[in-house]
C-alpha positions as CSV (number, residue, x, y, z in Angstrom):
1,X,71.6,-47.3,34.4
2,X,74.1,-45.0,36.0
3,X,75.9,-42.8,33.8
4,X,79.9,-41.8,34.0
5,X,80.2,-38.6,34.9
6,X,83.5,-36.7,35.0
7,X,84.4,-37.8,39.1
8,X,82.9,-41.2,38.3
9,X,85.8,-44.4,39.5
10,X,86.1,-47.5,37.0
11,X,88.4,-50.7,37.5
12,X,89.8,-52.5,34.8
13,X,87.1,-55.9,34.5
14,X,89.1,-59.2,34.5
15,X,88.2,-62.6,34.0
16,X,89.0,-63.2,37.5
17,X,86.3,-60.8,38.8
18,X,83.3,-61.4,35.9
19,X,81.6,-63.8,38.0
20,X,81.7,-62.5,41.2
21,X,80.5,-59.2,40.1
22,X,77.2,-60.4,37.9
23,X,76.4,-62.5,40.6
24,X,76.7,-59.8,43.6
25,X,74.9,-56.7,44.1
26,X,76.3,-53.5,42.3
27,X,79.2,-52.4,43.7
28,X,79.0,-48.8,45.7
29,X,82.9,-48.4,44.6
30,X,82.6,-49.1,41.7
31,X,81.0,-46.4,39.0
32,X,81.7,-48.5,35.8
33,X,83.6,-51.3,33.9
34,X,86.3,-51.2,31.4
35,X,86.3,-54.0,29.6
36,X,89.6,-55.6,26.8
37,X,87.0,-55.8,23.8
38,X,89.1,-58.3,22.4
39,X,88.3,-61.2,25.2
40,X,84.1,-60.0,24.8
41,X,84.1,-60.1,20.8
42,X,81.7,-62.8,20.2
43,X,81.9,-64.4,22.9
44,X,79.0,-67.1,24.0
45,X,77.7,-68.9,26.6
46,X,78.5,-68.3,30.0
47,X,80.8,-64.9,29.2
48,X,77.8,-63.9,27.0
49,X,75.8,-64.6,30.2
50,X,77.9,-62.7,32.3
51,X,78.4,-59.7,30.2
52,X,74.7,-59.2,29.6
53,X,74.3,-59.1,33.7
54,X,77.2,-56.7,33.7
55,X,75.7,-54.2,31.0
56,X,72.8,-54.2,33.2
57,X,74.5,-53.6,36.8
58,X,77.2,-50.9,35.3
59,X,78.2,-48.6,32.7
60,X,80.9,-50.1,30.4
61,X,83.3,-49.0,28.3
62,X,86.0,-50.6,25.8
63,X,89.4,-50.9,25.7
64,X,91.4,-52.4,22.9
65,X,94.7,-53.9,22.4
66,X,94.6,-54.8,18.4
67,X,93.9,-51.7,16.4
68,X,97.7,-51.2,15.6
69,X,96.4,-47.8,14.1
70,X,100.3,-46.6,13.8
71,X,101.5,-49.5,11.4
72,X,101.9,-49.2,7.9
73,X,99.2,-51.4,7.0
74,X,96.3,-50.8,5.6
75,X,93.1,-50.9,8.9
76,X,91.9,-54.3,9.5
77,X,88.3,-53.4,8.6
78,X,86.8,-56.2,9.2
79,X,87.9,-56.2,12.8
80,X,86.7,-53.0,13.0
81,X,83.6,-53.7,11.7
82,X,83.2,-56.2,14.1
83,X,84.1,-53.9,17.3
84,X,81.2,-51.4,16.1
85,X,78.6,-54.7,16.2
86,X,79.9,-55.5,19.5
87,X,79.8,-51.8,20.9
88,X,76.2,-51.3,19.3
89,X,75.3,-54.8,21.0
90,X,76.1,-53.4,24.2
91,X,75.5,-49.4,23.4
92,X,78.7,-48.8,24.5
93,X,79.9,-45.0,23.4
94,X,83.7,-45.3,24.6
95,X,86.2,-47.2,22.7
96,X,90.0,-46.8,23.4
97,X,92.9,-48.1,22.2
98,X,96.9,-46.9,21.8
99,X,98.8,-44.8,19.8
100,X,100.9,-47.4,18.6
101,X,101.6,-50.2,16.5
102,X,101.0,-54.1,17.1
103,X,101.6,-56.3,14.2
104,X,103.5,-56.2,10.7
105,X,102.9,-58.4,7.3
106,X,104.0,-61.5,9.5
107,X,101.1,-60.7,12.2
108,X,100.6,-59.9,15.3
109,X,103.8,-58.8,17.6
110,X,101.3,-58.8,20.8
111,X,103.0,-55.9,22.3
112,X,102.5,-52.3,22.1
113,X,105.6,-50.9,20.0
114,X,106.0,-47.0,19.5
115,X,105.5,-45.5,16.4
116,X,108.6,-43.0,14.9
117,X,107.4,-39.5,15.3
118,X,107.5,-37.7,12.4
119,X,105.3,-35.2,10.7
120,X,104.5,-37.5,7.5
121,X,103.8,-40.4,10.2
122,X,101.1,-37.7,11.9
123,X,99.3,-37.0,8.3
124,X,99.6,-41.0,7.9
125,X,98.0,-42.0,11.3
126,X,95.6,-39.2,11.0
127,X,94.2,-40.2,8.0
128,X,93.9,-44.2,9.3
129,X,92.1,-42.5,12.7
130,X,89.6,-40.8,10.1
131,X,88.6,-43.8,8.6
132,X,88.3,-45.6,11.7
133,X,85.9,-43.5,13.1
134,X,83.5,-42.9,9.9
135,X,83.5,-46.6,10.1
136,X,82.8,-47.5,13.9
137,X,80.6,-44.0,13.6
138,X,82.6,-43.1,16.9
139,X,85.1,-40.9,18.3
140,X,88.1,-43.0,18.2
141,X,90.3,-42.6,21.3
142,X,94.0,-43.1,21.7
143,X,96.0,-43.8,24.4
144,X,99.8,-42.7,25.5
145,X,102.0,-45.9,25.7
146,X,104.6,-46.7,27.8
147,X,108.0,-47.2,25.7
148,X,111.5,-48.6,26.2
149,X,113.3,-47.0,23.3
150,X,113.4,-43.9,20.7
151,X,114.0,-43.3,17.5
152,X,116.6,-40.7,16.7
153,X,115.3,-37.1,15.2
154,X,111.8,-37.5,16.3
155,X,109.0,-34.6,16.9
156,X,108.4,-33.9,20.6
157,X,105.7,-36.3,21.7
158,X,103.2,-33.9,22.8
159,X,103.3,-32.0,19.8
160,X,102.9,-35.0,18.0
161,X,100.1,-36.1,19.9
162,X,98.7,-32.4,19.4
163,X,98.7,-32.8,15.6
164,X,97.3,-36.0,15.6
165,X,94.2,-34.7,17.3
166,X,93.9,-31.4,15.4
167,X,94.0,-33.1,12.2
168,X,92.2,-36.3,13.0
169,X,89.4,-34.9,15.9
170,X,90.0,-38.0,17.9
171,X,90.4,-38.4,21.9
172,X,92.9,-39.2,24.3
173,X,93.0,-41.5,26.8
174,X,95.6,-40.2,29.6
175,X,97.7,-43.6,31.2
176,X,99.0,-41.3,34.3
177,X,101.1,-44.0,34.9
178,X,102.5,-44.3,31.3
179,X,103.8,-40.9,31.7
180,X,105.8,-41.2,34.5
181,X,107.6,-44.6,33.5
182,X,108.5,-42.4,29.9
183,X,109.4,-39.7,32.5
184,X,111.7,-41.5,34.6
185,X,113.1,-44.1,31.8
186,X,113.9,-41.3,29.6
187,X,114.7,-38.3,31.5
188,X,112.0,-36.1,31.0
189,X,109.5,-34.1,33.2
190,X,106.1,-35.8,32.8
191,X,104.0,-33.0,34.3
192,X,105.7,-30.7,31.6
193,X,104.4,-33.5,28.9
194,X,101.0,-34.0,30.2
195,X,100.4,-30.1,30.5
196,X,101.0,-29.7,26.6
197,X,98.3,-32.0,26.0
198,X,94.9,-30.7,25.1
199,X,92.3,-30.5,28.0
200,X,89.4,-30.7,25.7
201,X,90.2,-33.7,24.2
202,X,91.3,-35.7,26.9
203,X,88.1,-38.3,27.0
204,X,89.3,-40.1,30.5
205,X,92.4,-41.1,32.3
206,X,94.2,-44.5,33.0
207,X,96.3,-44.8,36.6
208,X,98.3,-48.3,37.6
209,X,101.1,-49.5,39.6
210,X,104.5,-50.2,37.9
211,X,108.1,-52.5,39.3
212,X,111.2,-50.6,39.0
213,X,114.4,-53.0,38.3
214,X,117.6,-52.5,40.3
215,X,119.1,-50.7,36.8
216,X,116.7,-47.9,38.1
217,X,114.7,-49.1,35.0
218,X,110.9,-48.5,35.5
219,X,108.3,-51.6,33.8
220,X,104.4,-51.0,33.0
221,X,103.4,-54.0,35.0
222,X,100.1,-52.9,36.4
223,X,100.9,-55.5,38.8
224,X,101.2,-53.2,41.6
225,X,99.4,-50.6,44.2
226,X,99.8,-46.9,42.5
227,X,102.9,-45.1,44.1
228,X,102.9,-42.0,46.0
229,X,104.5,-40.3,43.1
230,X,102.2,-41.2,40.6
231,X,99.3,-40.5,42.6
232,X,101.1,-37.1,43.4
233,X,101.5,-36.4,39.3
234,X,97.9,-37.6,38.9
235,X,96.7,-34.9,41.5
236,X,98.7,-31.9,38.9
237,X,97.0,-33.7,36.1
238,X,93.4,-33.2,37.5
239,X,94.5,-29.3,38.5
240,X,95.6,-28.7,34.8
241,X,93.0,-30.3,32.8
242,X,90.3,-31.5,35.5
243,X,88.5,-34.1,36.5
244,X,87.8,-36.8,34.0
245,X,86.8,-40.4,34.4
246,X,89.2,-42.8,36.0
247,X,90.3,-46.2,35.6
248,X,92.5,-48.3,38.1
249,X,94.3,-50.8,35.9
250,X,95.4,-53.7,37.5
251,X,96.4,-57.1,35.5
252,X,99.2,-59.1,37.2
253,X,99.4,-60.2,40.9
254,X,95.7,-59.5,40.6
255,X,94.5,-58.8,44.3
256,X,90.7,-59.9,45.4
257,X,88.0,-57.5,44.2
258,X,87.6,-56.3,48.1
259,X,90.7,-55.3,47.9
260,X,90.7,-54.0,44.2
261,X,87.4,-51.7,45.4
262,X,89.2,-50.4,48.5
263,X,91.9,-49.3,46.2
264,X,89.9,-47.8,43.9
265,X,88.1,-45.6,46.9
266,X,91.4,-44.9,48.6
267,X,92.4,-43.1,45.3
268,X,89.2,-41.4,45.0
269,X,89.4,-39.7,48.3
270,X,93.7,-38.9,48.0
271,X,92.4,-37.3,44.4
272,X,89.1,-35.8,45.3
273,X,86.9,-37.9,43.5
274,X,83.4,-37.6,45.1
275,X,80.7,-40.6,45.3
């Protein structure tokens, strides 16, 4: 089994794709899977099939959408608990999910809202992050969303990132793309953002294609190619904090895996990623 090494290039493993790749021979583009834990979790039958193939053929690592870790709820623990059988099934070391919040006492919201940065909500989180981890026995790693709208009076997102770390010793997951939507949508310099983040604890990054609206509006689609521009800002990310693992995500107007692969190699070679 391969291992993901800092220059190693991941895709984003859909539904769409499971078959095709646990059938064919491993991919030379393709250095390991991310997988949406929440469409594995006990799964049986012909995904459990497929997903025991692709343990074997690549490296995998999980992504989550249903964490919520910045509500004011008290953890789900029993999904938790369920996510560490499920990465201790597969011995999968990497789980991600987003500094955010998804559901309130009605339920699940099933989108990724931003949490109001504030110092109290930074001791809050980081104490929910702590728990987390002791239970999944696991470096808990958090991902910067894309958002729409602020609240007023908040802490500067970096430094609130910052203090989350220091105080809770997670990781980050770096969405490239994420930062330059924010950027754009909210008038900001995303390199000036992503340099304030801590190297060290930056575990991998994210990169994806976005649609802008005619308002000059920019959405997190993932449902197109990665723009010069983001490709440029990725290439300043990797100078200030180096190379890490990357991910292509890529979820709507979902092109064939050829095409997905050369992708994936294209943005290897414009970013120096070596196979």
């Amino acid at each position: 089994m391969r291992t993901i090494a800092p220059s190693s290039l991941g895709v984003g493993l859909r539904s769409e794709h499971a078959q095709w790749l646990s059938d064919q021979p491993i991919d030379p583009n393709i250095d390991f899977l991310e997988l949406t834990i929440e469409n594995w979790l006990e799964v049986g039958g012909r995904k459990r099939e497929q997903l025991d193939i692709l343990s074997s053929k690549y490296p995998l690592i999980a992504h989550g959408l249903s964490l919520s870790i910045g509500d004011t709820l008290p953890l789900n623990i029993e999904f938790i608990k369920r996510v560490k059988r499920f990465l201790d099934r597969y011995q999968i070391d990497v789980y991600s999910d987003h500094l955010s919040y998804s559901r309130d006492k009605q339920g699940y919201l099933y989108d990724l809202l931003p949490i109001p940065r504030s110092p109290e909500m930074a001791v809050y989180i980081s104490e929910k992050i702590r728990q987390a981890q002791y239970i999944l026995e696991r470096t808990l790693i958090l991902e910067n969303i894309s958002y729409y709208y602020n609240h007023d009076g908040q802490m500067n997102e970096a430094e609130f990132i910052n203090e989350i770390v220091e105080r809770s010793q997670c990781q980050l997951l770096l969405d490239i793309n994420n930062a330059y939507v924010n950027g754009v949508n909210h008038d900001y310099d995303p390199l000036k953002f992503i340099a304030n983040l801590p190297s060290a604890s930056i575990r991998y990054f994210h990169i994806a294609g976005h649609w802008q609206q005619e308002d000059g509006v920019i959405i997190d689609t993932h449902g197109a190619n990665v723009c010069g521009e983001v490709i440029e800002l990725a290439k300043q990310t990797i100078k200030l904090h180096g190379t890490k693992p990357l991910v292509l995500e890529r979820d709507n107007h979902l092109p064939s895996l050829k095409d997905l692969c050369g992708e994936v190699s294209e943005l290897g070679s414009q970013l120096l990623y070596s196979h």
